[in-house]
SENUBA-219859 format. One record per residue: x, y, z of N, C-alpha, C, O in turn; residue in three letters. Coordinates in steps of 0.2 Angstrom, whole numbers, plus 5000, padded with zeros to 4 digits. Example, Ala and Ser with C-alpha at 12.3 -4.5 7.8 and 13.67 -1.06 7.14 Angstrom:
<recs>
506649725039506249785039506649845039507149835042ALA506449895035506849955036506450005039506750065040SER
</recs>
This chain:
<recs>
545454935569545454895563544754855562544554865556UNK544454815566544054795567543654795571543954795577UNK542754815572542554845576541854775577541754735573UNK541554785580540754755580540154805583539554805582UNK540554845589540154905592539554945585539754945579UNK538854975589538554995587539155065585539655075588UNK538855105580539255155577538655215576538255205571UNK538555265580538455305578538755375574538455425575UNK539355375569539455405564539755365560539855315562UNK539955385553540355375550540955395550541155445551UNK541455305546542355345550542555375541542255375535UNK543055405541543455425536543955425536544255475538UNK544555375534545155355533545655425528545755445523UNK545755425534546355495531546955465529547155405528UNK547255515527548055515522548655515529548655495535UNK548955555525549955575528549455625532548955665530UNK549855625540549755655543550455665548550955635546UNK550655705553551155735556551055695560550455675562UNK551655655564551755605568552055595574551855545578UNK552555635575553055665582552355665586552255625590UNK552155715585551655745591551255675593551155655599UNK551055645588550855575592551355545597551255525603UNK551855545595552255475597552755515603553155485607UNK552555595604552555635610552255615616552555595621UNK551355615614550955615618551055555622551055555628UNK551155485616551255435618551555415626551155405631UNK552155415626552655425627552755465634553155455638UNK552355505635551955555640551655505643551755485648UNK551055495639550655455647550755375647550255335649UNK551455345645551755285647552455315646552655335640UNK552855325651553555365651553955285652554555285650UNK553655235654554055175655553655125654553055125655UNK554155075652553754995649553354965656553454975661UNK552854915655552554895658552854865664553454845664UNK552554855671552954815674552454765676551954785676UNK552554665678552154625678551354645683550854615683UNK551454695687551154705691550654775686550154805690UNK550654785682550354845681549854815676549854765672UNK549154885676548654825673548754835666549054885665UNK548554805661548754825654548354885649547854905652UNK548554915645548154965642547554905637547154945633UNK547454835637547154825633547054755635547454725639UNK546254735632546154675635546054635632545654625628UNK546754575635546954495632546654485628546154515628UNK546654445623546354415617546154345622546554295621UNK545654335627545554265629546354235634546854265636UNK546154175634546754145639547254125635547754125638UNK547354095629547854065626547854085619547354125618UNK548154085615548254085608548854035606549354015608UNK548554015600548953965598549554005592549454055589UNK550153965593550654005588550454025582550554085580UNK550053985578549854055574549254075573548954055568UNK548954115578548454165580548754205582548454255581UNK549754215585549854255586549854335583549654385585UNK550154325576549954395572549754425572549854485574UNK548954395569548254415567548054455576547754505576UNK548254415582547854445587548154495592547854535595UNK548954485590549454555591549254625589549154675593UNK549154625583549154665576548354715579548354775580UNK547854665580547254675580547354725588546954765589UNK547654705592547754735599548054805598547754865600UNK548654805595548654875593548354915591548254965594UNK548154915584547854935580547354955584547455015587UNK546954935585546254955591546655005598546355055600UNK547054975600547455025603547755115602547755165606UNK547955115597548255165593547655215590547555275590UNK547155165587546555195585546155255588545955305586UNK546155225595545655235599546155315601545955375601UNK546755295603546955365603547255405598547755445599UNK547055395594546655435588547555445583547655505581UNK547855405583548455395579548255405571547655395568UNK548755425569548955415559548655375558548755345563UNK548255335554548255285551548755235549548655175549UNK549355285544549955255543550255235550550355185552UNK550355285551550855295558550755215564551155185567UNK549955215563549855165568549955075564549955025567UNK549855085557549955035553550954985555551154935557UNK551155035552551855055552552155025559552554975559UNK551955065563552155055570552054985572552454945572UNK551254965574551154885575551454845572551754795575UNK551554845563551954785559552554795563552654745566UNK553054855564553754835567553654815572553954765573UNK553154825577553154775585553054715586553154675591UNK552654705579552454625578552954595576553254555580UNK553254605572553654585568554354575572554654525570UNK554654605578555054615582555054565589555454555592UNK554354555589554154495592554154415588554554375590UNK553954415584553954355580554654345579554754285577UNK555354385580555854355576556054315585556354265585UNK555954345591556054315597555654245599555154235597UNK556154195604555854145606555254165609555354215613UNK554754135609554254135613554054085617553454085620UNK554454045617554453985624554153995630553653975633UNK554554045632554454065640553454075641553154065647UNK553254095636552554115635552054025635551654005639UNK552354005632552053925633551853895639552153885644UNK551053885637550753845642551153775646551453735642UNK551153755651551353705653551153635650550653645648UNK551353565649551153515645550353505647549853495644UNK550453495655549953465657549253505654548753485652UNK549353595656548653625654548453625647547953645644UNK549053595644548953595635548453525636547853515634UNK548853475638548253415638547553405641547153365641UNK547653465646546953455649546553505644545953495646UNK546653535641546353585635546153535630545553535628UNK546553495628546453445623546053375625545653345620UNK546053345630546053285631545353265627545253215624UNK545053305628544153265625544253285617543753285614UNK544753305613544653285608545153245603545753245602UNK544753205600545053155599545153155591545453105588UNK544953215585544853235580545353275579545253315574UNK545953285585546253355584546853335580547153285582UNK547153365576547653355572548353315577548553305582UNK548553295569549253245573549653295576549953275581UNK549953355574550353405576550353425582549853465581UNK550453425586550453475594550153515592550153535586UNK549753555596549853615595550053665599549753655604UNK550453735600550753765602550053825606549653855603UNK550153805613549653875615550253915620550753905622UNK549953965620550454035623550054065627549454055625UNK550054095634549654155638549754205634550154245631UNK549054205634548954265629548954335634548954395631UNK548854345640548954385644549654435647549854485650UNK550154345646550954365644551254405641551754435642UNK550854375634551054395630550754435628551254485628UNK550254465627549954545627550554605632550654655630UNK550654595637550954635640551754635638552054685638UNK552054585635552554595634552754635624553154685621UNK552054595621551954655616551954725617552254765613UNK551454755623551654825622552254845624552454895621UNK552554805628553354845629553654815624554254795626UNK553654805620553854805613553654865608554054905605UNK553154875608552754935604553055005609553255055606UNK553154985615553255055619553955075617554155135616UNK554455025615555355015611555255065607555255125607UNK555055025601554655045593554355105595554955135595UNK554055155596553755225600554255245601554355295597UNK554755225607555355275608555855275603556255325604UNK555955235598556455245592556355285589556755335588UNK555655285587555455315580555155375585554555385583UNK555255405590555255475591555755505590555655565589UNK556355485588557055525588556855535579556755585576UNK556755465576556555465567556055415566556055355567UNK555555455564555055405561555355375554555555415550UNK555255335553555155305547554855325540554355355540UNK555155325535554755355529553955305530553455325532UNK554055245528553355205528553055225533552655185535UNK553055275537552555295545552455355542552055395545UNK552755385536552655465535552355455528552155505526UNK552255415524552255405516551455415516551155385520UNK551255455511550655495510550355435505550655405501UNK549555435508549355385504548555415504548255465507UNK548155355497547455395495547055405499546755355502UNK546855465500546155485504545455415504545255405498UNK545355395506544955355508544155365512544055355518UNK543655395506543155405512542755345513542555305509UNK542655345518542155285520541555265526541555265532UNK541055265522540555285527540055205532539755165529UNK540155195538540155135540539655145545539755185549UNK539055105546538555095552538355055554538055015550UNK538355025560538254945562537954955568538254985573UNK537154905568536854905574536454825575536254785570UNK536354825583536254785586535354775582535254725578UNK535154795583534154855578533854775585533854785591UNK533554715584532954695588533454625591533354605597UNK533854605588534254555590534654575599534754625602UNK534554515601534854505608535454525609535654555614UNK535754505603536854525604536954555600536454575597UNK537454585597537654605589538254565588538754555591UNK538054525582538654485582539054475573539254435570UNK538854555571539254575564539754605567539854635573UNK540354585563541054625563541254665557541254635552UNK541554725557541654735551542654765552542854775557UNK543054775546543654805546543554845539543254825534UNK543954905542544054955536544954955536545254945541UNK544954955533545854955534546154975527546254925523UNK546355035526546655065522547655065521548155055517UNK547655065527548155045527548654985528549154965531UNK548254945523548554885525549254865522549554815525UNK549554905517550254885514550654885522550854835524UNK550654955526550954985531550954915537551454895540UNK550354885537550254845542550654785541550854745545UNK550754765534551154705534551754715530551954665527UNK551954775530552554795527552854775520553354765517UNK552154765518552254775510552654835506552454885506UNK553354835502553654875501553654905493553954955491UNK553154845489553054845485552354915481551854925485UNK552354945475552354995474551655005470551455045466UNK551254945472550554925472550154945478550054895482UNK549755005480549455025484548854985485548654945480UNK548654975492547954915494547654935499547954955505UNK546954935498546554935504546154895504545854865499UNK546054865511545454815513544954845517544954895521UNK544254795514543554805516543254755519543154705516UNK542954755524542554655524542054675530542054715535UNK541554625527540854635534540854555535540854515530UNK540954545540540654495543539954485547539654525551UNK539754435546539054415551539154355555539554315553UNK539054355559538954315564538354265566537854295566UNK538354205567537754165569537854125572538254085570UNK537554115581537654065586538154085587538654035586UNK538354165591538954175596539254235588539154235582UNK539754285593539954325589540954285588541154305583UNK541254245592541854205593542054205584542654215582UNK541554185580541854165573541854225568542354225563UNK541454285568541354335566542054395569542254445566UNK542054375575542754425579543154375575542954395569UNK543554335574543954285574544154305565544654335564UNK543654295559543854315553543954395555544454425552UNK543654425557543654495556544554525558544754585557UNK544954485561545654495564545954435559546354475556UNK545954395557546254355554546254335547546554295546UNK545854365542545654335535546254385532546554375527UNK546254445535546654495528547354475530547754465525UNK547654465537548154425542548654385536549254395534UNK547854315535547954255530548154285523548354245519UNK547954345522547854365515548554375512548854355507UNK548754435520549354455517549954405516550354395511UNK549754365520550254285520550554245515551054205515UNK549954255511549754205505550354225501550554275501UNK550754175496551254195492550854235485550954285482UNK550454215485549854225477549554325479549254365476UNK549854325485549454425483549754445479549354485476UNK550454435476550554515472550554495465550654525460UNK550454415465550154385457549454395458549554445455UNK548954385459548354335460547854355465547454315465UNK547854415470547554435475546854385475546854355481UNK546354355471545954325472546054265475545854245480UNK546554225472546654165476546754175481546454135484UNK547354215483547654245491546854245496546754205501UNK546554285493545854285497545454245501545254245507UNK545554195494545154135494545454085500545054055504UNK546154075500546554045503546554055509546654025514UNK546254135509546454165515545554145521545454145527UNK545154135516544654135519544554045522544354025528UNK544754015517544953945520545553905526545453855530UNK546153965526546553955530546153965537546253935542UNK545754035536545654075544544954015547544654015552UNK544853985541544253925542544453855546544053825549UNK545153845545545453785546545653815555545553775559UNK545853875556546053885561545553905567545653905573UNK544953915564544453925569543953885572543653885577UNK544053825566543853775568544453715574544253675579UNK544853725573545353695580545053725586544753695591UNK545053805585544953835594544353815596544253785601UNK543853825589542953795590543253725594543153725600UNK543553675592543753605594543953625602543653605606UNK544553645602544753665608544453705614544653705620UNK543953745614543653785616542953775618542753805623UNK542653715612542053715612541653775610541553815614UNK541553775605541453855602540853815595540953765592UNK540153865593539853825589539453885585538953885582UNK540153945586539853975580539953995571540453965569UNK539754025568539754025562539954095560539954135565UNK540054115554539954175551540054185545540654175542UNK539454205542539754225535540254295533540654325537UNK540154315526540954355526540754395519540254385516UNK541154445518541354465510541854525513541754565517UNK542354525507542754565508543054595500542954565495UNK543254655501543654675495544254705495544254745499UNK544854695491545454715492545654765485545654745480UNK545654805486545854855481546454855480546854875485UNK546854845473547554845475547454885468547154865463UNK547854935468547854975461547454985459547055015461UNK547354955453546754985449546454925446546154925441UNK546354865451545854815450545754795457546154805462UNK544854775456544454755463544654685464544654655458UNK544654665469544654585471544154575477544054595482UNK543654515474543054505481543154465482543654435480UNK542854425490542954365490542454355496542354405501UNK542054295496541354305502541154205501541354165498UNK540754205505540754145509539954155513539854185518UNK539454125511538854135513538354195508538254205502UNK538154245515537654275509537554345512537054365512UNK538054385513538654455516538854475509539254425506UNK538854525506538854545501538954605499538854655503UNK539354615491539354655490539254695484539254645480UNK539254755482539054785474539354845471539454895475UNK539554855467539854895466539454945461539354925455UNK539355015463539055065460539555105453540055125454UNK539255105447539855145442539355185438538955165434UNK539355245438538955295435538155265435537755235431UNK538155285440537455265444536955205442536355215443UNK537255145438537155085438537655025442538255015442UNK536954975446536954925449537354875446537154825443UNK538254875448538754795443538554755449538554785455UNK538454685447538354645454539154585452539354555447UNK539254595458539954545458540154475460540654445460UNK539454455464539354395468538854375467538454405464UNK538854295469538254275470538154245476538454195475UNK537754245482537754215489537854155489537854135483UNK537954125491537854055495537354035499537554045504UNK536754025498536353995499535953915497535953885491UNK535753885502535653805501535153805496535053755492UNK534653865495534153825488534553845479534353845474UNK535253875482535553865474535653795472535853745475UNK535553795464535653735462536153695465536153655469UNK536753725462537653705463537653675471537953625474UNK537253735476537553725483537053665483537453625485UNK536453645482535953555482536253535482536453505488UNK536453525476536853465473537653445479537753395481UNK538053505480538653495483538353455489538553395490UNK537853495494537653465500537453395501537653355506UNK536953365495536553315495537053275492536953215495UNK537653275488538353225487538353205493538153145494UNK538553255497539153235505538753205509538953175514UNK537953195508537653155515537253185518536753155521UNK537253255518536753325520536053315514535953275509UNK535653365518535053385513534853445515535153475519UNK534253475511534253545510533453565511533153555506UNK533053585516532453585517532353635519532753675521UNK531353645519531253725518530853735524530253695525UNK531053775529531053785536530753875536531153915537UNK530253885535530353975534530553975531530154005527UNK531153965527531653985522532053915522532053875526UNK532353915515532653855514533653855518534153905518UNK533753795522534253775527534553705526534353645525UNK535153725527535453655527535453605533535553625539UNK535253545531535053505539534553525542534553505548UNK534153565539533653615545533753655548533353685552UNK534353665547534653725553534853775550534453825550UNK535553795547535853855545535553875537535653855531UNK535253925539535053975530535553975526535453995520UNK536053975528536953985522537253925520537253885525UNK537353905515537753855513538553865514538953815513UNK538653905516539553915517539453945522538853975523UNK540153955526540253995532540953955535541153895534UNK541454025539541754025543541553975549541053995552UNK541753925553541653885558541053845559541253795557UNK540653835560540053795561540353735562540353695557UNK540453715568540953655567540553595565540853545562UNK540053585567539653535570539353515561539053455560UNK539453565557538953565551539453535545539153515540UNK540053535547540553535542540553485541540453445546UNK540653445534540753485529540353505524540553515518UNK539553505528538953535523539053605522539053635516UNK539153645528539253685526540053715525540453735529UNK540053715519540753725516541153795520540853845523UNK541853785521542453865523542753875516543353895515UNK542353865510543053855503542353935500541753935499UNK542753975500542654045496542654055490542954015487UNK542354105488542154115480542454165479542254215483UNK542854185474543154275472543054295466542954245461UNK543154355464543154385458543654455458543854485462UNK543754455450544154515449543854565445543354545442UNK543954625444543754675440544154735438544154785442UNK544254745432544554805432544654875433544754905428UNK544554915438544454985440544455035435545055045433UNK544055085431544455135425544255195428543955225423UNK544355225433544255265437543455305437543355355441UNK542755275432542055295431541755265439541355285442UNK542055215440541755205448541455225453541855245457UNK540855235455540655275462540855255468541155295472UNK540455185469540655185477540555105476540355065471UNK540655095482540554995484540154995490540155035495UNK539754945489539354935497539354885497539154845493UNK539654865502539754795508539154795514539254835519UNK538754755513538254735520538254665520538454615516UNK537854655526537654605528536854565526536554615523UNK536654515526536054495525535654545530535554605527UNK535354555536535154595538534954675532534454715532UNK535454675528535154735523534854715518534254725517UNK535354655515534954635505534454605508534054605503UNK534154585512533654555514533154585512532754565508UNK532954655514532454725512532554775506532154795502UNK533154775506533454835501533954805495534554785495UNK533354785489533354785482534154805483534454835487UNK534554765477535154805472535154845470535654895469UNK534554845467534254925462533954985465533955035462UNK533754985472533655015477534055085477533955145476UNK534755045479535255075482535655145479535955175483UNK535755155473535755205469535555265471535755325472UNK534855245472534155285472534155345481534055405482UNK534455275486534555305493535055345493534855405494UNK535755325491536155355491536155445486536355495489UNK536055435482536055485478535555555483535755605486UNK534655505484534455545487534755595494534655655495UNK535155535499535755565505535955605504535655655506UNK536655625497536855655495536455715492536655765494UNK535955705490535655775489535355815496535355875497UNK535155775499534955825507535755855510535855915512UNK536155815509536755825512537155865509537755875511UNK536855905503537555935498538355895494538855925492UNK538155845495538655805492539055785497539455735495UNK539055795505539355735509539055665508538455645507UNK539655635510539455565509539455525515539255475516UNK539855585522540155535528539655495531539855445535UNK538855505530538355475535538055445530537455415532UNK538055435526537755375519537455335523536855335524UNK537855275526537755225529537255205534536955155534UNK537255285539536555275545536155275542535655245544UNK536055305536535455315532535255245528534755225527UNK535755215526535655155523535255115528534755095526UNK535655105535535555065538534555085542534055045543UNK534655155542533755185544533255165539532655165540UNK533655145533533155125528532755025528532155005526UNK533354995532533354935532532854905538532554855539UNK532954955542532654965547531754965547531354925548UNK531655045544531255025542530855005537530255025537UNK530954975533530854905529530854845532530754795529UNK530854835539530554785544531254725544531054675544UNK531954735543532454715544532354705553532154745557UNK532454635554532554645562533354625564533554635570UNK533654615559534454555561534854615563534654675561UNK535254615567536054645563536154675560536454635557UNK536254735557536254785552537154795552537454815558UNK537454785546538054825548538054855540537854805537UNK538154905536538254935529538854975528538955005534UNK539454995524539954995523540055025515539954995510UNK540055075515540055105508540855145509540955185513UNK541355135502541655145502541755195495541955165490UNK541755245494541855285489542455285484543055295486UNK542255285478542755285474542955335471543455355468UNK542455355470542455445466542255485474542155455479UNK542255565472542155615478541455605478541255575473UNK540855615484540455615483540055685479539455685477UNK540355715479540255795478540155775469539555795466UNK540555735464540355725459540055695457539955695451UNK539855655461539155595460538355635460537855615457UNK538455685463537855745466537855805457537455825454UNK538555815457538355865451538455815444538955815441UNK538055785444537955745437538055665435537655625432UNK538655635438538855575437538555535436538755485433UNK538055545439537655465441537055495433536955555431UNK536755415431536455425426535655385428535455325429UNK535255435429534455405430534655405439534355345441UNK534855425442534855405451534355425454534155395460UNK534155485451533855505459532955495458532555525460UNK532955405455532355375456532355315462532755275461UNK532155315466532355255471532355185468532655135471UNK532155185460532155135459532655105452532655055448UNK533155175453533555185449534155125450534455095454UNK534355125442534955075444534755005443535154965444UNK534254985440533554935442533954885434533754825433UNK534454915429534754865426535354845428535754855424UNK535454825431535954785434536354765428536054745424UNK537254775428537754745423537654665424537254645429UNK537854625420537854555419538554515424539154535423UNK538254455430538654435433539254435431539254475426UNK539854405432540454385429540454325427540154285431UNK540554295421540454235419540554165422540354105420UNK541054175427541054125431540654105437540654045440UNK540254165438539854135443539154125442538754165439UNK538954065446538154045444537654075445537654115451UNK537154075441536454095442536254075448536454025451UNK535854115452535254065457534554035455534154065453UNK534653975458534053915455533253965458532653965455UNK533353995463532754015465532854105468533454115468UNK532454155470532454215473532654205479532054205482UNK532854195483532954205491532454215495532254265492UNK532154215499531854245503532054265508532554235511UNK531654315511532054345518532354305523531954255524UNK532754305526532854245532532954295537533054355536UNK533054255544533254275550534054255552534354265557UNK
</recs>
């Protein structure tokens, strides 16, 4: 579901696939549930989880689980929600930390909400999860479920992410097409999600939304009105909750975000910092965002209200320090640098090509109007495959003297085979594309050009 490893290929999100023989194999090389002594197929999300991390870090355990042994997509969506789901309706008491080690987790902070908060072994409870999942396995061998068998849209999508001169890699990204399945959405509005995260000072905040914002998303009462707000909500909530662990844990990283959720036949964004995205429509650059960055006007003005200031360090930073005006965690920065996200909507008429989602590490080098030009060119060496788009993107940003992070994410909307025989209009200039559709009216201009940052 969510990955941060260097990737050398691109994934492609398949359809209805045959499922017994999965849930055969399974079953085969775990013939029986865990026993306390046996080591796990998967490694703890950390020592504790608080009651609600549970979902998002169950869910994420599987998922990565099932993946990896190369399950349905549905199949594996499907299955986790019932395991999750079968767990949450049980007490989880017995999993509760003792009082004393909660207080001794807490004792030095003294800013931490009035509520208790609930922490769980998260090692107990991972283990008890899978012999839940291993139940759920054994049922649905006899019958799988229509929603584990229900045929859904091919999904190509092409994803590359690399560590390039940086000490750590600390980008996350999630492709998740199946996410109706994962949260048992029953409703008759197809949805897929997309989201790149970056990371800055530690990958903890970057891993953290990357398992929890679509989690918050599904959550939100406002998805099957309002997807945008849900988003938004969802990128605030997953903010409110990471700054507790950051509190709890001592944790002092950040990360910016953008994600997109497709639910039928309109796009939903939503981003936080300067992780971005664009959407290609007959071979013209619509831009749907605008970053978060401290030398925008709106973003001055908010910082310099609250008691912050905004100065030009290499690049212009908040307090001196952080080049983003929003982000996920930075606990220490709040509340200059904002967790309150920005969204928008658009309507799909199926002329669409593709979406790209990256990270700064790319727009930093690689124009908007650029991108067209790369792509189309891929496709023409490739005969209209699209599956490796991305390393090519990413080889581009590279050499354009990119040194951050690189993760790039291209999601196809049309075949790439029809963008190759004609569709696209003026593309195969690299600097095609170079007129850009007009913002969305709700969102602001920027006061200055950006410059590259680190």
């Amino acid at each position: 579901m969510s990955s941060g490893a260097p990737q050398k290929s691109s994934q492609m999100a398949s359809g209805a696939e045959e499922t017994p023989g999965f849930l055969d194999m399974l079953l085969q090389d775990f013939p029986a549930p865990l026993n306390p002594e046996d080591p796990l197929p998967w490694k703890a999300p950390g020592m504790v989880l608080s009651q609600e991390e549970v979902e998002g870090e169950l869910a994420e355990l599987a998922m990565g689980f099932l993946g990896s042994r190369k399950a349905p997509p549905p199949l594996a969506a499907a299955l986790t929600h019932e395991a999750v789901s079968q767990l949450l309706q049980t007490d989880l008491s017995e999993f509760r930390k003792l009082p004393r080690e909660e207080e001794e987790e807490e004792e030095d902070d003294h800013e931490e909400e009035k509520a208790p908060v609930t922490l769980l072994d998260a090692q107990s409870l991972a283990r008890s999860f899978f012999n839940r999942l291993w139940e759920v396995a054994g049922q649905w061998q006899k019958q799988v479920p229509l929603a584990a068998r229900a045929s859904q849209r091919q999904w190509l999508v092409s994803i590359h992410a690399i560590r390039n001169t940086r000490r750590k890699m600390e980008d996350r990204h999630v492709s998740l097409p199946s996410f109706n399945q994962l949260f048992g959405l029953s409703d008759p509005v197809d949805r897929a999600y997309f989201a790149v995260f970056d990371g800055h000072g530690g990958v903890d905040a970057a891993r953290y939304a990357a398992v929890h914002v679509h989690t918050n998303a599904a959550r939100q009462p406002e998805l099957p009105t309002d997807p945008a707000v849900a988003l938004r909500e969802a990128f605030q909530r997953t903010d409110q909750m990471f700054l507790r662990k950051a509190k709890r844990e001592r944790l002092q990283s950040g990360t910016t975000g953008v994600c997109a959720l497709i639910a039928g036949a309109t796009l939903h964004v939503a981003w936080l910092g300067d992780s971005q995205v664009i959407l290609v429509q007959q071979g013209q650059v619509v831009k749907l965002m605008e970053p978060h960055r401290p030398e925008r006007q709106d973003e001055k003005a908010r910082i310099e209200a609250l008691g912050g200031f905004v100065s030009h360090m290499d690049c212009w930073r908040v307090n001196g320090t952080l080049a983003v005006s929003r982000a996920i965690g930075d606990v220490f920065q709040k509340p200059y640098v904002s967790g309150e996200a920005d969204a928008a909507s658009r309507a799909l008429t199926g002329s669409e090509d593709y979406l790209l989602l990256a990270c700064d590490g790319f727009f930093d080098v690689v124009p908007h109007q650029e991108v067209v030009g790369l792509v189309q060119s891929h496709l023409m060496r490739q005969q209209g495959s699209g599956l490796h788009v991305a390393e090519e993107l990413v080889s581009a940003a590279r050499e354009r003297g990119s040194h951050d992070n690189i993760t790039v994410m291209v999601v196809f909307l049309r075949d790439p085979q029809e963008l190759l025989e004609g569709g696209n209009q003026g593309a195969g200039d690299p600097q095609a594309g170079g007129r850009s559709q007009d913002l969305p009216s709700n969102l602001p201009e920027p006061e200055t050009q950006a410059p590259p940052r680190s």
